[in-house]
N, C-alpha and C positions, 0 to 999 in steps of 0.2 A: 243518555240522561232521561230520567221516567216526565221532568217537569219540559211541558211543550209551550211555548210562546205563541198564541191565537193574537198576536197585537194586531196583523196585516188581516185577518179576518173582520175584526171590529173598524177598521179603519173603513175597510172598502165597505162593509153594511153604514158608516156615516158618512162616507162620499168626502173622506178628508186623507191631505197626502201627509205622507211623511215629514216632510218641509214644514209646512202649516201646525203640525203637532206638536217639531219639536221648539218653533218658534214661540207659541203658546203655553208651554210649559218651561221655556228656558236652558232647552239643552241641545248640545250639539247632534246634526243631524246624521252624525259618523257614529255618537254614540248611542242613537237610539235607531238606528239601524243592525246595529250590532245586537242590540236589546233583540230585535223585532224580528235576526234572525238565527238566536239563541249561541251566538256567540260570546256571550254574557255566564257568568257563573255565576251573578248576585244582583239585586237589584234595590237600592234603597226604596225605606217604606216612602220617602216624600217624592221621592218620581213616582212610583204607584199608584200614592194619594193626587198627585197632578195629574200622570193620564186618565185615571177613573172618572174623575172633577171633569175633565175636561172632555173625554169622551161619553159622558155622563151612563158610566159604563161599573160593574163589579170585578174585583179583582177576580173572581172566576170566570171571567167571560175573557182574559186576558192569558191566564195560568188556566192549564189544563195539566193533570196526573196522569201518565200512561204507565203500568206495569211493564216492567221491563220482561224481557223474552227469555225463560228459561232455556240455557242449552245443554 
């Protein structure tokens, strides 16, 4: 998949766990796990809008674009 999930990189630059995020934002800790390690095909804009708020953070600091690898 070219879209990379940087969630656990923003987390540890704010010194907060996974647990505390997803209790903060109101969502299962299985399912933003799963978010954080791109087990996820999709992700609604209001969880987005909730980690960003919360980790007072851009949806690009979170999503990253990697060209996929010609073969």
């Amino acid at each position: 998949m070219s879209i990379i999930i940087r969630l656990d990189r923003v987390l540890a630059e704010r010194k907060m766990r996974l647990n505390v995020l997803a209790n903060s934002i109101d969502i299962s800790t299985v399912n933003l796990s799963n978010l954080k390690t791109g087990k996820v095909k999709a992700i609604r804009f209001s969880t987005l809008d909730a980690i960003c708020k919360t980790l007072n953070c851009q949806p690009g600091d979170i999503l990253e674009y990697v060209e996929d690898e010609k073969e």
